[in-house]
Steps between C-alpha positions, in 0.01 A plus 500: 500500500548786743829654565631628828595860456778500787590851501123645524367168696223440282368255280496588121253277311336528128235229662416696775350740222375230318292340758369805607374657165351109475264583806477890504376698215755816570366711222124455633651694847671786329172596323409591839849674555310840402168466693460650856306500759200766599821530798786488301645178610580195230182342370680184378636451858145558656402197250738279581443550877135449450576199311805368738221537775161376374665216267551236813131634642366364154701179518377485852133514327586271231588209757169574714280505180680148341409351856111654513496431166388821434621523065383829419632646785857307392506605171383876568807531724744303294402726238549860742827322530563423139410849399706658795797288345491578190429851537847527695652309236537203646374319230617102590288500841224675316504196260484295813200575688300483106218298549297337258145611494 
């Protein structure tokens, strides 16, 4: 149970931790801790923007390929997304969008 931290007006959970090493992989983002980029600026943050921004484009796909029932073009982009996922560490939605062949 969360506790109310009155003098520093924050909540102070162990489950907040919990939940969130349950969904996000936090050692698979500080193996990119050391890379840059060709500019200098924070490769794992350029992933994670790329991802935060074509992930609902993808979804978008998904929907329009279930209704055209269009498969391969389904499972090629639930895979992108799987891969994407999992690569960022975020292993429990890569597990989601597994298909079965």
């Amino acid at each position: 149970m969360a506790d109310l931290d009155i003098e520093n007006n924050s909540f102070i959970s162990d489950s907040i931790a919990d939940v969130t090493n349950q969904v996000l992989d936090v050692e698979v983002l500080k193996a990119f801790e050391k890379v840059k980029s060709a500019d200098g600026s924070d490769f794992v943050i350029e992933l994670i923007d790329l991802y935060l921004h074509g992930t609902p484009q993808r979804i978008q796909a998904i929907r329009e390929a279930a209704v055209q029932k269009a498969w391969v073009l389904l499972k090629r982009t639930a895979h992108t997304i799987k891969g994407s996922s999992s690569t960022l560490g975020i292993h429990r939605v890569g597990k989601t969008w597994k298909l079965q062949a």
